[in-house]
N, C-alpha and C positions, 0 to 999 in steps of 0.2 A: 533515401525515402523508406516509413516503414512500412509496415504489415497492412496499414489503412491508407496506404498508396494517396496520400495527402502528399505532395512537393510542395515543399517550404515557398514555392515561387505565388502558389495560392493562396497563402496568407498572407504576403507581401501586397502583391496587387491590390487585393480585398479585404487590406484591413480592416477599413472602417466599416466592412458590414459584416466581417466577422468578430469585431473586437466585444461588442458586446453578448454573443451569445459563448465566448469564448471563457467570459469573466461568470459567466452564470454558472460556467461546469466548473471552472475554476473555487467558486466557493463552493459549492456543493461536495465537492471531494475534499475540499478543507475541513468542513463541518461534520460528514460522514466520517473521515478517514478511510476513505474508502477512492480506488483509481478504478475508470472505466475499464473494463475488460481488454478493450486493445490496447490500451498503454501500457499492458503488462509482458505483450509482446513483442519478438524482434528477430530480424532477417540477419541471422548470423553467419558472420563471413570467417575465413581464416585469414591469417594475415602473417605471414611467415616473416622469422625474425634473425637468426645465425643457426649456423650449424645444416646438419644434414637435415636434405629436405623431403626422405623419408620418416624423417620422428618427426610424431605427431606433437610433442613437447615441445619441437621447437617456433611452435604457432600460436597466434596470440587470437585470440578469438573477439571479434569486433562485432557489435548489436546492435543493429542500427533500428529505431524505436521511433517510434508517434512525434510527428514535433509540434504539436501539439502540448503533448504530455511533455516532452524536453522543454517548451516555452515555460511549463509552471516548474517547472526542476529552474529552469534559470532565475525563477522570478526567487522561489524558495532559497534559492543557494546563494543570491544577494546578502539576502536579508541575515543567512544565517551564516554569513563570514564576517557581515560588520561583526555580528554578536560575539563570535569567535575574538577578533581582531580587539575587541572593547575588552574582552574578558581574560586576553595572553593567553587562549588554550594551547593554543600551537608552540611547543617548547621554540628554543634556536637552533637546537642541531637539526628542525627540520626544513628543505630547502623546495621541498618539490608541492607543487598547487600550494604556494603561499605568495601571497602580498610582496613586491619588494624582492620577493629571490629566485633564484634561478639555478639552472647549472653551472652557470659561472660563479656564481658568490659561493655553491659551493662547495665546487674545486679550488678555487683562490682562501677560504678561509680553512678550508681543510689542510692544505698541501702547505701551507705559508709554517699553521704549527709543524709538521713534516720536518721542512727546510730547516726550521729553527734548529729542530731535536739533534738532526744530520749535523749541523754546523756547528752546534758544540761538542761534538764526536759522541753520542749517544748512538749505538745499535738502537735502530728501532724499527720496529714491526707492525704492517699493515695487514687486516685479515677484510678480505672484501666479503660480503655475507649475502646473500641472494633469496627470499624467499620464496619458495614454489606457487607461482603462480596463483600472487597474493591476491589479482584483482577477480582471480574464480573461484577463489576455496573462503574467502569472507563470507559470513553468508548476506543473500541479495540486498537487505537493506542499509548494509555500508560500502556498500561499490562507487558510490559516489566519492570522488578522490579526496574532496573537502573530508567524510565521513571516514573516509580510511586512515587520514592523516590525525583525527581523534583519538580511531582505535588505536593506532600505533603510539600513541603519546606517550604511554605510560612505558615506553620499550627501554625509556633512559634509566628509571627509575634504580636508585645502588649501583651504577654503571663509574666505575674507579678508572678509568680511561676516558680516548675523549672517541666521541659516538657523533659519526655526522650521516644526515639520512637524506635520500633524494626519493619520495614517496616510499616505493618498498628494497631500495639499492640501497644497501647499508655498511659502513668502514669502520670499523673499531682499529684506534691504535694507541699504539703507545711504549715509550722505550723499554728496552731490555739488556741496559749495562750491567743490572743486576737480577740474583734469582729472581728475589721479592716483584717487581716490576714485571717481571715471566708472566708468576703466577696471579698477580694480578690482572692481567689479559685475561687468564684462563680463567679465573675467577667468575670475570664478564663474559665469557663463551657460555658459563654455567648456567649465570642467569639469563640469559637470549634464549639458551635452549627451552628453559623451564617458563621463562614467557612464553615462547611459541608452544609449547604444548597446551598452556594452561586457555591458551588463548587460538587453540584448535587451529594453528598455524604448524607449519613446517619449512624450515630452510633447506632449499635445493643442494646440497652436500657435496653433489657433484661439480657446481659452478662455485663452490666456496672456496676462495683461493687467499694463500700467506705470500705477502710478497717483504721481504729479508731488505732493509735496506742498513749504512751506514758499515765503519770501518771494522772490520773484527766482529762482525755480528755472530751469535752463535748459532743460529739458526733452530732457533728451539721447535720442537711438535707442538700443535695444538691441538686437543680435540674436541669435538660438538658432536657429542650425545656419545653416541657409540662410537661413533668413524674420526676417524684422523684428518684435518686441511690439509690439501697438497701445496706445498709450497710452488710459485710461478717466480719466471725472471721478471718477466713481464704482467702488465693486465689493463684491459681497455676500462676507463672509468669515465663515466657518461658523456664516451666519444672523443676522450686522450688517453691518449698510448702514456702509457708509465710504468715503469721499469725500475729496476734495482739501483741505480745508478742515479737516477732522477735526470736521466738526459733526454732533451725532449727532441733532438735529429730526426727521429726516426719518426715520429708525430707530425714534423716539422717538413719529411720529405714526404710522407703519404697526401698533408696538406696539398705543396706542390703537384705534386703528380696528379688527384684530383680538379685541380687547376687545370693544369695542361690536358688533361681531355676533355673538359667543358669549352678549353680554349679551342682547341681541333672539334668539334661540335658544330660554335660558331663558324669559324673557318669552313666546314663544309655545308655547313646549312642557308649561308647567309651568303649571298654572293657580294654586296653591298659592302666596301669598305670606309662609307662617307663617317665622319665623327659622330653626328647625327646618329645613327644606326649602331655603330661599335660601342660608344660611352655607355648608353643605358646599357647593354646588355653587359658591359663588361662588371658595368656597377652591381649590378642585381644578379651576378651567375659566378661569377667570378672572386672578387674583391671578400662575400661575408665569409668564406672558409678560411682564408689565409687572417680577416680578420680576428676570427674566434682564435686560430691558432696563438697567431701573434699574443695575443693580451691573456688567454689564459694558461696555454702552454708554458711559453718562453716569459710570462710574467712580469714584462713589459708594459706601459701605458702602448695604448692601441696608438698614439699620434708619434710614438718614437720609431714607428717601425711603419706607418702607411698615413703622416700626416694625419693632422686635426683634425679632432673628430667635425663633423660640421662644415667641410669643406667642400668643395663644388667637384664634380666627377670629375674633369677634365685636371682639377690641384692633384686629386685621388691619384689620377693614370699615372701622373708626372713624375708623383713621389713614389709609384712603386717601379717605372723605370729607373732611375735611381737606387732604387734598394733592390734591383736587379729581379725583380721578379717576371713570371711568364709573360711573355706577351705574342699576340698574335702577329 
């Protein structure tokens, strides 16, 4: 709820006798260009994210605003993604607030070139790129994730490697058998930097990490801007563990693990052991992590490792006794 302590539960009830004095503010701020005073306001919270929980940096700052004014931001952001979607603004290396993609499409079409590069013994080089706290330094009138994913379009532009983005979480990679190939990376660090300054952005430097993968790799420096990437064995990308190796166990056993304590969870909260009772929860608490992991980790179709997709919870349970997984 915002600042004008309206709960969304009051516009629900009372549509119909708020719908139309609703539509009258609603053109009126179209025509003016101009938003009511309270929709410009918001009860801003923090919302902490990794790391230590005395930096302030490691907090994501959430504003909870009019929904009123959020109802015309949704009506507005329809209209202006068809436009978007009719018009191809949104390049393909971007995956995040688009139509159609996800984190899974892309980790699966990023890591697939990856795997490729690896499998023909190419050294090749991941540098994960982070920018500082992109959804607070844009200024206010493209904080809208549709509008940020505009601004950012142009980030590919002379990009001689391949560039995949998930909103402001960005991977440039690409092999390094030879110098030429190095320096082409670096080439692409150059311009990132000179976009993000040009375009009053800055990459958090400290969370920008080289991850070395494939036989023989040389382990080349990179640098952005002034400072050097620290190279990682490892690094989490948007919620898989991936490593030098490209082995996903350790993704694979964290999976589990938070398994079995949602399983112990159940187990002490539910006294109830009837079918009834266990399937749903196992289905909905249980089953979507080891899901995600399965199919985008281990990069298997999800039905070769927890049955078909589309199958009845009690098929669900059966197949993953079977494939040995937690159970209560």
């Amino acid at each position: 709820m915002g600042p004008d302590e309206m709960h969304p539960r009051v516009l629900r009830e009372l549509a119909d006798e708020v719908a139309r004095p609703l539509s009258i503010i609603f053109e009126k701020s179209w025509q003016s260009s101009e938003v009511p005073t309270d929709w410009k306001r918001g009860n801003i919270t923090p919302i902490f994210k990794k790391g230590k929980k005395e930096d302030p940096g490691n907090y994501r700052l959430v504003s909870l605003t009019s929904v009123p004014g959020k109802n015309m931001e949704q009506i507005l952001l329809e209209t202006m993604l068809r436009q978007m979607e009719n018009k191809e603004v949104i390049g393909d290396s971007q995956h995040g607030f688009t139509k159609g993609k996800s984190c899974l499409t892309n980790l699966v079409a990023f890591y697939d070139g990856v795997t490729a590069s690896v499998d023909k013994g190419r050294a090749t080089d991941i540098i994960y790129l982070v920018l500082c706290k992109a959804f607070d330094t844009v200024p206010h009138d493209i904080l809208e994730p549709a509008l940020f994913n505009i601004f950012v379009g142009d980030m590919d532009s002379g990009i001689e490697c391949t560039l995949s983005k998930f909103a402001d979480d960005t991977k440039l990679c690409g092999a390094v058998d030879t110098l030429e190939r190095r320096d082409a990376i670096q080439r692409d660090l150059d311009r990132l930097e000179r976009w993000a300054r040009v375009n009053r952005m800055k990459f958090n430097k400290a969370r920008c990490k080289v991850l070395h993968m494939g036989r023989g790799n040389p382990k080349h420096d990179y640098g952005l801007g002034e400072e050097w990437t620290e190279s990682s064995p490892e690094e989490k990308d948007l919620g898989v563990l991936i490593d030098e190796k490209l082995n996903m166990s350790q993704q694979c056993a964290l999976a589990a693990q938070k398994a079995n304590r949602v399983l112990g969870c159940i187990k002490r909260s539910v006294t109830s052991r009837s079918r009834e009772v266990i399937l749903p929860l196992y289905s909905a608490l249980v089953r979507p992590p080891t899901w995600s992991t399965a199919s985008s980790s281990l990069g298997a179709p999800v039905q070769e490792r927890h049955g078909a997709v589309g199958e009845s919870p009690e098929e669900g349970h059966k197949a993953d006794q079977r494939a040995g997984a937690p159970l209560l």
